[in-house]
mmCIF file of the N, C-alpha and C atoms, coordinates in Angstrom:
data_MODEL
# 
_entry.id   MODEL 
# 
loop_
_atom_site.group_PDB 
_atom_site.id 
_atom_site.type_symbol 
_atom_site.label_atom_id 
_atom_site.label_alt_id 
_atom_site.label_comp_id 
_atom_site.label_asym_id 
_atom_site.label_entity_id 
_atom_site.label_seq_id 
_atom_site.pdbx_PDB_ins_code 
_atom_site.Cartn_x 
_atom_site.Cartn_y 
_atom_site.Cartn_z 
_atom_site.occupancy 
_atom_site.B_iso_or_equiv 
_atom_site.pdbx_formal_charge 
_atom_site.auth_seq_id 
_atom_site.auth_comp_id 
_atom_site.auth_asym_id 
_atom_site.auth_atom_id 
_atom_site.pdbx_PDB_model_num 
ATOM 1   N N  . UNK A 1 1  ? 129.540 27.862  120.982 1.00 0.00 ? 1  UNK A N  1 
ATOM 2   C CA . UNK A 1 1  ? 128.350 27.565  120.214 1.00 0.00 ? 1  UNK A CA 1 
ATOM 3   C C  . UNK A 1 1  ? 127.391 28.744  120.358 1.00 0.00 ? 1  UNK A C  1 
ATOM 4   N N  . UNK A 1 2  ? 126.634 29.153  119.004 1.00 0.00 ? 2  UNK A N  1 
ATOM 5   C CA . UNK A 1 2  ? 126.012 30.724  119.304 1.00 0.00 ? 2  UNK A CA 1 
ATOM 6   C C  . UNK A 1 2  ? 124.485 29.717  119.557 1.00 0.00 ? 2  UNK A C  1 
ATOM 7   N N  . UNK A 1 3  ? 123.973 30.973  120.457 1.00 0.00 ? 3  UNK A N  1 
ATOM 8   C CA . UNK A 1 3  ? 122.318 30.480  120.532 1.00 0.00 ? 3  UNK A CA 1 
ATOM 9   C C  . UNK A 1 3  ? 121.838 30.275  119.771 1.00 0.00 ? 3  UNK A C  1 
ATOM 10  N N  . UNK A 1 4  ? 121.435 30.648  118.549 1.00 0.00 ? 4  UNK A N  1 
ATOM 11  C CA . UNK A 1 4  ? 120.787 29.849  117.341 1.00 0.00 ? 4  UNK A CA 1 
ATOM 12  C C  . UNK A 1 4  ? 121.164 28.098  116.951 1.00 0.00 ? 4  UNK A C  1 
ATOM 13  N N  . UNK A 1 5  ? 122.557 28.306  117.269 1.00 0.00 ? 5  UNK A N  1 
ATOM 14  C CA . UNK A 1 5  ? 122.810 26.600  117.134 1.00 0.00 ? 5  UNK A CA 1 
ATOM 15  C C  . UNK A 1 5  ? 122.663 25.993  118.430 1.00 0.00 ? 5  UNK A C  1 
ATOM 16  N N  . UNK A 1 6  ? 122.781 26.305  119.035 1.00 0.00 ? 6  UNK A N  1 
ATOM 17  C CA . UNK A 1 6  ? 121.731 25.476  120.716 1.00 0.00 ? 6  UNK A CA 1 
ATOM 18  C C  . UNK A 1 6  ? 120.598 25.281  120.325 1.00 0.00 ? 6  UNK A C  1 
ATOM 19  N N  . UNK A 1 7  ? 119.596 26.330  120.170 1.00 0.00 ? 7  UNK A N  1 
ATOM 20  C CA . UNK A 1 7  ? 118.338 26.397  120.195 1.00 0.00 ? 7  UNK A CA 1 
ATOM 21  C C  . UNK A 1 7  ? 117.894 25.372  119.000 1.00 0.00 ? 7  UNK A C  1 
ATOM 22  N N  . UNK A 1 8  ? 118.596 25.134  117.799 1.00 0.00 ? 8  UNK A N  1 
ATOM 23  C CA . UNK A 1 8  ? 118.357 24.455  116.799 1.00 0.00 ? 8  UNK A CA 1 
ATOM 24  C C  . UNK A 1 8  ? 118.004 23.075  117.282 1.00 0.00 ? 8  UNK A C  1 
ATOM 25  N N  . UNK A 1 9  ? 119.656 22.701  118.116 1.00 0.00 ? 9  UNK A N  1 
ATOM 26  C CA . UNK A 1 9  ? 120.370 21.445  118.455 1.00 0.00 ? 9  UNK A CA 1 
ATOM 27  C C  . UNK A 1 9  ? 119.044 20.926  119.547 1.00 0.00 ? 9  UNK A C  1 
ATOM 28  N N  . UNK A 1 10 ? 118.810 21.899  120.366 1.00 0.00 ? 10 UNK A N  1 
ATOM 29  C CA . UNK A 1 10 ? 117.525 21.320  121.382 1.00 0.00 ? 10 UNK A CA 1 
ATOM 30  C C  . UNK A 1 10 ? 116.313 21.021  120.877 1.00 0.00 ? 10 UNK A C  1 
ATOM 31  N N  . UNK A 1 11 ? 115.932 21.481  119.736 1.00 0.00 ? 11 UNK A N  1 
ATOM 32  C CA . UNK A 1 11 ? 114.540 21.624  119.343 1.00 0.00 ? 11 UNK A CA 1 
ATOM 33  C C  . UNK A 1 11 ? 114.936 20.146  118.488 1.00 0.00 ? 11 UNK A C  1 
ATOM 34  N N  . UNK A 1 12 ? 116.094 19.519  118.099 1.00 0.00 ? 12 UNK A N  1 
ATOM 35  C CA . UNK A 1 12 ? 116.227 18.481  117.189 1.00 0.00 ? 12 UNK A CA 1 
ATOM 36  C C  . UNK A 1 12 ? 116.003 17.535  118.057 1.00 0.00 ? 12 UNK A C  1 
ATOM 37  N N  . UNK A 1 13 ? 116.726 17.744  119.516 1.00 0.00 ? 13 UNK A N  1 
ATOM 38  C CA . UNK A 1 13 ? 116.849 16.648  120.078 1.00 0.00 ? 13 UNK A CA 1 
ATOM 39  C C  . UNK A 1 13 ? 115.369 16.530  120.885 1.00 0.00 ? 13 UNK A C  1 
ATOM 40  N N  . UNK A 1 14 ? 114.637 17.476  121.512 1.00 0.00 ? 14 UNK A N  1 
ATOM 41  C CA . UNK A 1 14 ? 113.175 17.645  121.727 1.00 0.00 ? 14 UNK A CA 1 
ATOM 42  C C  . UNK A 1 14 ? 112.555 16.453  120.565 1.00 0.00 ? 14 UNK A C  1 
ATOM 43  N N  . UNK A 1 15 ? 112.616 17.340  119.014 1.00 0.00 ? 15 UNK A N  1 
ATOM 44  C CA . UNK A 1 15 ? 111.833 16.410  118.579 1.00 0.00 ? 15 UNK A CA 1 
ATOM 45  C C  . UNK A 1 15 ? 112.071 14.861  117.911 1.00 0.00 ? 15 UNK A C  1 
ATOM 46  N N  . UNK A 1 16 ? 113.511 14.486  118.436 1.00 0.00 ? 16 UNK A N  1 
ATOM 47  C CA . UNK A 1 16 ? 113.854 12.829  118.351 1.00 0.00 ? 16 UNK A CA 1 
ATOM 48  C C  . UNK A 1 16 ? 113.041 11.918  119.498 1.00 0.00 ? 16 UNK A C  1 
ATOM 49  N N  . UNK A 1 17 ? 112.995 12.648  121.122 1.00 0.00 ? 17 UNK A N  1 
ATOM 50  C CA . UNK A 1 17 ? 112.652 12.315  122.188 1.00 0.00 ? 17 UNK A CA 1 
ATOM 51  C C  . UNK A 1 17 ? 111.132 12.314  121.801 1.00 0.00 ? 17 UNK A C  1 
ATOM 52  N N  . UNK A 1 18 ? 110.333 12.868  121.332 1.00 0.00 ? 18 UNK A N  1 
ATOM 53  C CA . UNK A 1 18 ? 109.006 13.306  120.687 1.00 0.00 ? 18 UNK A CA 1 
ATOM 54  C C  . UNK A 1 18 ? 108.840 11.971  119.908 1.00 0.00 ? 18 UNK A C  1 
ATOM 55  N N  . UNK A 1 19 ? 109.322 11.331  119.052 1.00 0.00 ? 19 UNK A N  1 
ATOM 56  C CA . UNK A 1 19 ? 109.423 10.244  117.968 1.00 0.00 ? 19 UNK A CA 1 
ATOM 57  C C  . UNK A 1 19 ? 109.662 9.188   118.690 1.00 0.00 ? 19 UNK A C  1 
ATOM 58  N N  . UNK A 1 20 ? 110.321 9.025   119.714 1.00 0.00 ? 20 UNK A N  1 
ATOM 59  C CA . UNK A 1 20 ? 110.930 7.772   120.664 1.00 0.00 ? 20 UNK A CA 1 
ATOM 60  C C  . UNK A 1 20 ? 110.025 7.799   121.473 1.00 0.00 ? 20 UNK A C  1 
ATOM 61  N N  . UNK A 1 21 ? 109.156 9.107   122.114 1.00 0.00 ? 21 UNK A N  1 
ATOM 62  C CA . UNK A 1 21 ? 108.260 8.342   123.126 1.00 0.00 ? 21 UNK A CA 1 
ATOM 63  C C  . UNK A 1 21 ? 106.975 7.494   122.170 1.00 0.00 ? 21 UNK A C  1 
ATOM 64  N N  . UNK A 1 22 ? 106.362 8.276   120.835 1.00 0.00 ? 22 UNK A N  1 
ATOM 65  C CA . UNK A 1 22 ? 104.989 8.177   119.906 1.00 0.00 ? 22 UNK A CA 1 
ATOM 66  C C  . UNK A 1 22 ? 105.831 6.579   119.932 1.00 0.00 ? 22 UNK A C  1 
ATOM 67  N N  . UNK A 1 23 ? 106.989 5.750   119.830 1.00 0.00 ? 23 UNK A N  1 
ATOM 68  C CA . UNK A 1 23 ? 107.456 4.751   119.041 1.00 0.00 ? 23 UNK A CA 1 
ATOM 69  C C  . UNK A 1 23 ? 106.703 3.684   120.624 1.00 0.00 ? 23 UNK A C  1 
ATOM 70  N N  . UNK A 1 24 ? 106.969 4.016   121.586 1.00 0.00 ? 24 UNK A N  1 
ATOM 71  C CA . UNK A 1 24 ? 106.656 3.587   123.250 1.00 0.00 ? 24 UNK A CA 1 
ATOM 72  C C  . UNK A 1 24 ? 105.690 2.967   122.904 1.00 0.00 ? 24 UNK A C  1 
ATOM 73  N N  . UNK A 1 25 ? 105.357 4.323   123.099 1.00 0.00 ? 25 UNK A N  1 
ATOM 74  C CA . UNK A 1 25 ? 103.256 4.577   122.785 1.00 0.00 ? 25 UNK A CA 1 
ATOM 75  C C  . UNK A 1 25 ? 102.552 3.128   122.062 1.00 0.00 ? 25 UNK A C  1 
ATOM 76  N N  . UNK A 1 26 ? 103.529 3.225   120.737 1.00 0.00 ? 26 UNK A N  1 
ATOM 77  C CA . UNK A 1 26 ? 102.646 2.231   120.058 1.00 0.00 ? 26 UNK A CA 1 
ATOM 78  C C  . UNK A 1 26 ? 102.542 0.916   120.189 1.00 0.00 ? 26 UNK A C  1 
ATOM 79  N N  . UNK A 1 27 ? 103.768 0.885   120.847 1.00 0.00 ? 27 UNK A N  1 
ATOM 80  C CA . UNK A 1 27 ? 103.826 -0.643  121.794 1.00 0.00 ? 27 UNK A CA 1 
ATOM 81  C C  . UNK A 1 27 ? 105.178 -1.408  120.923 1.00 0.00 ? 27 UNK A C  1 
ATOM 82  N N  . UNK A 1 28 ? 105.378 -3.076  120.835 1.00 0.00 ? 28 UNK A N  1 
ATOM 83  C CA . UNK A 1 28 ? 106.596 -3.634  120.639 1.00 0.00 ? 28 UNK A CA 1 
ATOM 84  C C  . UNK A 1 28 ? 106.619 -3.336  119.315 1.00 0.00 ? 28 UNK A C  1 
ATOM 85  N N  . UNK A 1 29 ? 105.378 -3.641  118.293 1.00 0.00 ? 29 UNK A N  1 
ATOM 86  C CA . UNK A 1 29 ? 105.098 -4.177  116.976 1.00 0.00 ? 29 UNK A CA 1 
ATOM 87  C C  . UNK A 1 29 ? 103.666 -3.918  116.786 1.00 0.00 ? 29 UNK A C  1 
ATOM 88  N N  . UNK A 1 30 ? 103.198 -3.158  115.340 1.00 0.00 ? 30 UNK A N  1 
ATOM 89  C CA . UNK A 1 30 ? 102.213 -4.133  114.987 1.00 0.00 ? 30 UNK A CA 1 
ATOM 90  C C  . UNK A 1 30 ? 101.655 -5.598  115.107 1.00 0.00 ? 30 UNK A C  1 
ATOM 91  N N  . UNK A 1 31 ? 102.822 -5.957  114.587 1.00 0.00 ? 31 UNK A N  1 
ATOM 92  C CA . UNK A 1 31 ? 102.703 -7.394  114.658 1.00 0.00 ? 31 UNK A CA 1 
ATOM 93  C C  . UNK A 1 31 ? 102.571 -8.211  115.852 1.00 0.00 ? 31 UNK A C  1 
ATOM 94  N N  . UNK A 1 32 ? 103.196 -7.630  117.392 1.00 0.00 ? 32 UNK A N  1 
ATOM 95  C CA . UNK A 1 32 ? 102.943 -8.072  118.474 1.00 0.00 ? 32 UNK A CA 1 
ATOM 96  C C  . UNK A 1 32 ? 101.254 -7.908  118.833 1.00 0.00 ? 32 UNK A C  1 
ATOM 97  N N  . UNK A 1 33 ? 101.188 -6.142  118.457 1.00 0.00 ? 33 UNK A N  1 
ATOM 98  C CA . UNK A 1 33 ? 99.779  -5.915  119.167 1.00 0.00 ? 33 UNK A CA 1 
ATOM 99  C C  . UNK A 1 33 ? 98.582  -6.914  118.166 1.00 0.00 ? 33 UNK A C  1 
ATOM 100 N N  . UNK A 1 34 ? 98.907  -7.334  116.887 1.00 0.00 ? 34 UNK A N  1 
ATOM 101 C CA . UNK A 1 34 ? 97.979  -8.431  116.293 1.00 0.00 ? 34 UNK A CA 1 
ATOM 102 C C  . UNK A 1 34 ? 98.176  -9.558  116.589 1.00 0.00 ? 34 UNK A C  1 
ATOM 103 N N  . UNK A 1 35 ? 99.133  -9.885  117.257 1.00 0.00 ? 35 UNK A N  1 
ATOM 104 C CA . UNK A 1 35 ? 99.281  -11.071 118.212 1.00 0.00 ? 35 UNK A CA 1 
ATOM 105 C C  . UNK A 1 35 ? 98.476  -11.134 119.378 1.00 0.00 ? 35 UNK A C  1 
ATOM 106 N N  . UNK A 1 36 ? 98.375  -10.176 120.079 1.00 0.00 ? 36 UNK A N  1 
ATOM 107 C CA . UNK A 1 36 ? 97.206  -10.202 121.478 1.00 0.00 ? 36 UNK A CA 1 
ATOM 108 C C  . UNK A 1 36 ? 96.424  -10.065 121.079 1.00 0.00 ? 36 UNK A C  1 
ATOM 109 N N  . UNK A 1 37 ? 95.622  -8.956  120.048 1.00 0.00 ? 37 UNK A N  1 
ATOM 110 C CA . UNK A 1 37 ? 94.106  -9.676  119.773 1.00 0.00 ? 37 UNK A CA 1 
ATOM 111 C C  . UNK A 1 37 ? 93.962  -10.540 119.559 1.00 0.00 ? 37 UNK A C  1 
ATOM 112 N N  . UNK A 1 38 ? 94.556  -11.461 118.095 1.00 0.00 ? 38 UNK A N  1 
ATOM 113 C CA . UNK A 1 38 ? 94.404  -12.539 117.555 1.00 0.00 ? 38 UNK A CA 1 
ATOM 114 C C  . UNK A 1 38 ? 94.000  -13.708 118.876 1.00 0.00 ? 38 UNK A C  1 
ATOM 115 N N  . UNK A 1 39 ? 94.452  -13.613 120.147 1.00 0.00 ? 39 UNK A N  1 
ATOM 116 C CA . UNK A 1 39 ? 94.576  -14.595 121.086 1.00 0.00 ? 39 UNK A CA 1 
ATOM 117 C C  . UNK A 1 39 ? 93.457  -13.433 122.309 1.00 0.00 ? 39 UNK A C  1 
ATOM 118 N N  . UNK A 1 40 ? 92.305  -13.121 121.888 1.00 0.00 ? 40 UNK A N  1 
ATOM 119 C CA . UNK A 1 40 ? 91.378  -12.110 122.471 1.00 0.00 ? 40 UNK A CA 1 
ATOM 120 C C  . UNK A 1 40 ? 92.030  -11.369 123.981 1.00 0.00 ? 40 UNK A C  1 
ATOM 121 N N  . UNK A 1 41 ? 92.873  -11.071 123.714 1.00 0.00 ? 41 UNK A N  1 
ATOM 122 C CA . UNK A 1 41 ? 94.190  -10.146 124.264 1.00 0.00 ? 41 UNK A CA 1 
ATOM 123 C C  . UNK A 1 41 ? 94.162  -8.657  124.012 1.00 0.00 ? 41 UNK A C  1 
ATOM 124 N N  . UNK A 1 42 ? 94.115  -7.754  124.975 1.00 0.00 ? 42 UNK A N  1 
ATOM 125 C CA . UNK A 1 42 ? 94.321  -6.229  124.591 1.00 0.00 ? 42 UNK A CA 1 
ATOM 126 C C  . UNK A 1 42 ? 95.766  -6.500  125.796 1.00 0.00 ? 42 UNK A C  1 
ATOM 127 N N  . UNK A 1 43 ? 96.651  -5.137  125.077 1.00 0.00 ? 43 UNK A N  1 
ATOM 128 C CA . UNK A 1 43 ? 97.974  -4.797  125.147 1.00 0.00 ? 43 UNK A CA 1 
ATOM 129 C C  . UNK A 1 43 ? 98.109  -4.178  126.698 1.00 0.00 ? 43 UNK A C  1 
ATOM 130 N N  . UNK A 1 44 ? 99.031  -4.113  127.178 1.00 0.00 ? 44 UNK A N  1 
ATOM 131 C CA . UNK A 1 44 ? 98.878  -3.617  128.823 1.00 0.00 ? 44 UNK A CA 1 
ATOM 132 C C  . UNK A 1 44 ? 98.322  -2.157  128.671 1.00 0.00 ? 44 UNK A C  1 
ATOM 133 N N  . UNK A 1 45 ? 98.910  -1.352  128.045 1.00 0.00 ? 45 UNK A N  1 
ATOM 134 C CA . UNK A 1 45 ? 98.133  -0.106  127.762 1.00 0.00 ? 45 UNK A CA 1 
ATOM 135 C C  . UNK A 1 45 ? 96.759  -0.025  127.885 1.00 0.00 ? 45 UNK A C  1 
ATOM 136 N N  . UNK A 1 46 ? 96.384  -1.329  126.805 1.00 0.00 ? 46 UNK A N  1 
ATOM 137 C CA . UNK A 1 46 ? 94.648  -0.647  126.454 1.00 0.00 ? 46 UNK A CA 1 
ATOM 138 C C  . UNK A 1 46 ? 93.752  -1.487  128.209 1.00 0.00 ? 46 UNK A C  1 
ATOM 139 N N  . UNK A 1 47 ? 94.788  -2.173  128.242 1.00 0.00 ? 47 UNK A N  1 
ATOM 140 C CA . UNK A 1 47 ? 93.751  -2.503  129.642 1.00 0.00 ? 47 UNK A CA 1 
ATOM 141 C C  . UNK A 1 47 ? 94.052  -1.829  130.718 1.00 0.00 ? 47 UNK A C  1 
ATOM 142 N N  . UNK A 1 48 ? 94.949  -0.954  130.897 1.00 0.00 ? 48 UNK A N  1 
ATOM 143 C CA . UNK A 1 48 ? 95.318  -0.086  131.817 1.00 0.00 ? 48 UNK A CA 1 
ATOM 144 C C  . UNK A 1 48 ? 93.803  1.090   131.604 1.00 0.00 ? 48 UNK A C  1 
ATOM 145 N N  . UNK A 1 49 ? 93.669  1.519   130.197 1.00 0.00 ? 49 UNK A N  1 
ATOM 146 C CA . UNK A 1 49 ? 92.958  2.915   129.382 1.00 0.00 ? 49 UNK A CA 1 
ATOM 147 C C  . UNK A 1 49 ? 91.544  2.222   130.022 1.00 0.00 ? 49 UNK A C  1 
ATOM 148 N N  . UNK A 1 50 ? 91.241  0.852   130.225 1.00 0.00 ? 50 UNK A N  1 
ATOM 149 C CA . UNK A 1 50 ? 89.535  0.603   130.792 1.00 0.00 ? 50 UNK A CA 1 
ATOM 150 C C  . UNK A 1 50 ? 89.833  0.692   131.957 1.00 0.00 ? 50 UNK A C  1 
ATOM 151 N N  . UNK A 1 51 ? 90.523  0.158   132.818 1.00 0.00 ? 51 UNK A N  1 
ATOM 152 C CA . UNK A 1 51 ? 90.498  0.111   134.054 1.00 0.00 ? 51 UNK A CA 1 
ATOM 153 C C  . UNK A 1 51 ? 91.083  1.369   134.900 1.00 0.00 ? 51 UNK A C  1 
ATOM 154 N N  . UNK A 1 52 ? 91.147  2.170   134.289 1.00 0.00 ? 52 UNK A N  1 
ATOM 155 C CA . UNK A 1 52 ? 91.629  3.727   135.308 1.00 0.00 ? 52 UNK A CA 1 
ATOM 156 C C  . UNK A 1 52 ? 90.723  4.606   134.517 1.00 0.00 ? 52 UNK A C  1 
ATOM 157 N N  . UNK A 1 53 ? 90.380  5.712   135.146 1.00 0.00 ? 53 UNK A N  1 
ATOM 158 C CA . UNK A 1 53 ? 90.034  7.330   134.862 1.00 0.00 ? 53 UNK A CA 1 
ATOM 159 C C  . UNK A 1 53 ? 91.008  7.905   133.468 1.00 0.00 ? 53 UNK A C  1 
ATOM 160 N N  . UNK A 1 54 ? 90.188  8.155   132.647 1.00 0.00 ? 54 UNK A N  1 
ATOM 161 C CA . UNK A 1 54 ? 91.496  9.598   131.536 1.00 0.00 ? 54 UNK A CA 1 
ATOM 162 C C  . UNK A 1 54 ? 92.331  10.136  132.209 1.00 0.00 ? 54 UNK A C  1 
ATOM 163 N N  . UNK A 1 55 ? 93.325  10.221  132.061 1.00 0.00 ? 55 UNK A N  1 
ATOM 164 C CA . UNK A 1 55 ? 94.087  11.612  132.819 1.00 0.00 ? 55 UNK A CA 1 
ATOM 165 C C  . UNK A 1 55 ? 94.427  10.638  134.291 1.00 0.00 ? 55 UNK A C  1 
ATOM 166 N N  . UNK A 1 56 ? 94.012  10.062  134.795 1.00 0.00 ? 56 UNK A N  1 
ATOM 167 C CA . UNK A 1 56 ? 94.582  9.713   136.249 1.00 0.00 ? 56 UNK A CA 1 
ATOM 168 C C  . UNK A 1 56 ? 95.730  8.645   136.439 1.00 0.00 ? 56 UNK A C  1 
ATOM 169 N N  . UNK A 1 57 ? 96.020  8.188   135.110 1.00 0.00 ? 57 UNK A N  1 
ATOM 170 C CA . UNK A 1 57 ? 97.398  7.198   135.346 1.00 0.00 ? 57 UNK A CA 1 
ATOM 171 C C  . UNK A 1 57 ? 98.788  7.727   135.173 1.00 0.00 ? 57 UNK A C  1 
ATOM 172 N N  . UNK A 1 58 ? 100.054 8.115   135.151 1.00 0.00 ? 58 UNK A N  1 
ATOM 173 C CA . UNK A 1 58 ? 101.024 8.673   134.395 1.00 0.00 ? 58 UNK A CA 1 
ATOM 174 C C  . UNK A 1 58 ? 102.268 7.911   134.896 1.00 0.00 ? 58 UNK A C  1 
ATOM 175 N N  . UNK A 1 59 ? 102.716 7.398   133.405 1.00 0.00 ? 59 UNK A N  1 
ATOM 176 C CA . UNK A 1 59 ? 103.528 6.083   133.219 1.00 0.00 ? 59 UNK A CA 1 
ATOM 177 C C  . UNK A 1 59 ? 105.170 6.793   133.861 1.00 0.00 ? 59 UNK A C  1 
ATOM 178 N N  . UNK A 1 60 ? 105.691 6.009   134.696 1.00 0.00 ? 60 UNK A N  1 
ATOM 179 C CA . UNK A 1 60 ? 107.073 6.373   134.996 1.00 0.00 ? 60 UNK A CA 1 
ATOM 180 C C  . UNK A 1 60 ? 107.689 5.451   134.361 1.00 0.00 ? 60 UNK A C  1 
ATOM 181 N N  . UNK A 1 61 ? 108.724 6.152   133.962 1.00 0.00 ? 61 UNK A N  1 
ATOM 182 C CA . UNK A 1 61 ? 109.771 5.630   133.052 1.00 0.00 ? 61 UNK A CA 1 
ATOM 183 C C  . UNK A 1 61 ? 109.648 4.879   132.020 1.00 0.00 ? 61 UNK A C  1 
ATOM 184 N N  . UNK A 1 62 ? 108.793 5.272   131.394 1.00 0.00 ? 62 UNK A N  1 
ATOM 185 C CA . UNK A 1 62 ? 108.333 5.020   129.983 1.00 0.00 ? 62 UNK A CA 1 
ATOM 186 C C  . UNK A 1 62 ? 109.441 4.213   129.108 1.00 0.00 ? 62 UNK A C  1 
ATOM 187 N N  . UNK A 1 63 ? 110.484 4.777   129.218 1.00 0.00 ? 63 UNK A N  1 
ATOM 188 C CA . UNK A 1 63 ? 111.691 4.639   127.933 1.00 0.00 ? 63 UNK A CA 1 
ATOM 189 C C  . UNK A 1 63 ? 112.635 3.590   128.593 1.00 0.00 ? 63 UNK A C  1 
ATOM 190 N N  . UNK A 1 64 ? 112.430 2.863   130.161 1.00 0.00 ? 64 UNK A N  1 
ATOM 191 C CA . UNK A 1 64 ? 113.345 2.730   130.363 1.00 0.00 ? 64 UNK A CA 1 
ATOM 192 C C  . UNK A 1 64 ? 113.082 1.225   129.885 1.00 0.00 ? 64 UNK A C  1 
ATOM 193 N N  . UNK A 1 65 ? 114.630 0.192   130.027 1.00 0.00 ? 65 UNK A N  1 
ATOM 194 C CA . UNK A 1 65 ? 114.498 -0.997  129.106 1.00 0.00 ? 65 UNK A CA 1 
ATOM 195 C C  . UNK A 1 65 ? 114.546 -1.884  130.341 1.00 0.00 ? 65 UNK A C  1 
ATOM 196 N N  . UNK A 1 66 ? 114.034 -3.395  129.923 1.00 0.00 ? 66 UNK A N  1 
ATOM 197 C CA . UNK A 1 66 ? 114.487 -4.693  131.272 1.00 0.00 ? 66 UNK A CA 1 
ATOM 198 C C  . UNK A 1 66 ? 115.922 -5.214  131.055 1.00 0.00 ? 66 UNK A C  1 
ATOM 199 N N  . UNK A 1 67 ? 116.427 -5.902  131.592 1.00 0.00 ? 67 UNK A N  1 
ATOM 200 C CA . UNK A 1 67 ? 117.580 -6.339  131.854 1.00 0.00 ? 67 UNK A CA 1 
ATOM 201 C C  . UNK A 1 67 ? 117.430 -7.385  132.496 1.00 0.00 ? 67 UNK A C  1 
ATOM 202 N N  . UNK A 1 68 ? 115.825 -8.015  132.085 1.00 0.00 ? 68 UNK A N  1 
ATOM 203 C CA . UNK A 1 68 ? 116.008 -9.341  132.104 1.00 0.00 ? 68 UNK A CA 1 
ATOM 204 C C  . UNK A 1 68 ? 117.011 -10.210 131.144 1.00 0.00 ? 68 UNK A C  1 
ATOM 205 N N  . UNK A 1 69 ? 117.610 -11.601 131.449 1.00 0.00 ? 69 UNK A N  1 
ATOM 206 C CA . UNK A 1 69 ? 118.113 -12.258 131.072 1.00 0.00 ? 69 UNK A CA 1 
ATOM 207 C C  . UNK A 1 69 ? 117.378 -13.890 131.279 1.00 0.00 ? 69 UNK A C  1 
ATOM 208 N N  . UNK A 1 70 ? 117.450 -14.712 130.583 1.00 0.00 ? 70 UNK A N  1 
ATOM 209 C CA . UNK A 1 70 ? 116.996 -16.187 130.607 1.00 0.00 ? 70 UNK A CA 1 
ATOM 210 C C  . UNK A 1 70 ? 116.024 -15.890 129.831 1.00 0.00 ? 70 UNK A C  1 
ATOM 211 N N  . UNK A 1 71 ? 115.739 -17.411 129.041 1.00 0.00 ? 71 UNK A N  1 
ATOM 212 C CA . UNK A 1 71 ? 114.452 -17.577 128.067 1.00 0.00 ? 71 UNK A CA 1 
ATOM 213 C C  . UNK A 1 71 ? 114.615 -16.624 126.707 1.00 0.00 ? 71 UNK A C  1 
ATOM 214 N N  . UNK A 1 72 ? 116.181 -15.527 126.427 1.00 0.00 ? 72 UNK A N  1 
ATOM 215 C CA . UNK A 1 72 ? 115.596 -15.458 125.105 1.00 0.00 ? 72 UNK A CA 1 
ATOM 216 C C  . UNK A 1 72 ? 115.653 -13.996 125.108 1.00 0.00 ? 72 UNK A C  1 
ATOM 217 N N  . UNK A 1 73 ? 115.206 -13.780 126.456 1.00 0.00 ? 73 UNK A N  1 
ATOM 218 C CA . UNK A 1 73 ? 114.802 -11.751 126.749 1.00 0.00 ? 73 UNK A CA 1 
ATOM 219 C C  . UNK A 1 73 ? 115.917 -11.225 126.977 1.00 0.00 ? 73 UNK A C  1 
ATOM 220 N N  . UNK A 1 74 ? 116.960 -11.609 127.035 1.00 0.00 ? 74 UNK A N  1 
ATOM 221 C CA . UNK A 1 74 ? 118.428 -10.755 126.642 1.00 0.00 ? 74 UNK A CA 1 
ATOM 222 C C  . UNK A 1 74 ? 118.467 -9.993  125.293 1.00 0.00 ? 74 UNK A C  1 
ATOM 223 N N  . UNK A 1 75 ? 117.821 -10.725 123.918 1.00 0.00 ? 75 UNK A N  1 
ATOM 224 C CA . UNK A 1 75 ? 117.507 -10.223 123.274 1.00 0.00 ? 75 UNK A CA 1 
ATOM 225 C C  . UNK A 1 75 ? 116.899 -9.292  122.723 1.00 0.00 ? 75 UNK A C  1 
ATOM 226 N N  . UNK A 1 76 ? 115.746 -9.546  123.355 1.00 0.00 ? 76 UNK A N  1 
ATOM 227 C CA . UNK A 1 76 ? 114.603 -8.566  123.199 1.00 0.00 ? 76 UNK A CA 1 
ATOM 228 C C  . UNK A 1 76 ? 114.379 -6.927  123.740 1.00 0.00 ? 76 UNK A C  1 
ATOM 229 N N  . UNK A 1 77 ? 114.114 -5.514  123.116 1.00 0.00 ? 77 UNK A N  1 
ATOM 230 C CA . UNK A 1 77 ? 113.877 -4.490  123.996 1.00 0.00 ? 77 UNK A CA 1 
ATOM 231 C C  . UNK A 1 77 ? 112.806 -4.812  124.878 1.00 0.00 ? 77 UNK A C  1 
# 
């Protein structure tokens, strides 16, 4: 494989990983996060964003999934 097609192939896969974390970010759903307001609910995020400093929290393992089972959440990411 010549360096131009590496360098391509990384910068594609950079910016899929780029799209999958912004997807994190935004949480399950619209429709979930209008579910916790609707029920005067902010999302674990936004109550994390009042209760810590800018800059002083940094999420480990962002991407990774549960492997809970019972109630349904086998289903669910």
């Amino acid at each position: 494989m010549s360096q131009d097609v590496q360098t391509a192939d990384a910068r594609g896969r950079t910016a899929e990983l780029h799209g999958i974390r912004a997807q994190v970010l935004g949480g399950p759903s619209e429709k979930a996060t209008a579910a916790q307001h609707a029920k005067g609910k902010l999302t674990a995020r936004e109550r994390i964003e009042l209760l810590l400093d800018p800059g002083s929290f940094r999420e480990v393992e962002q991407l990774r999934r549960h492997r809970a089972t019972g109630f349904g959440l086998e289903t669910k990411k």
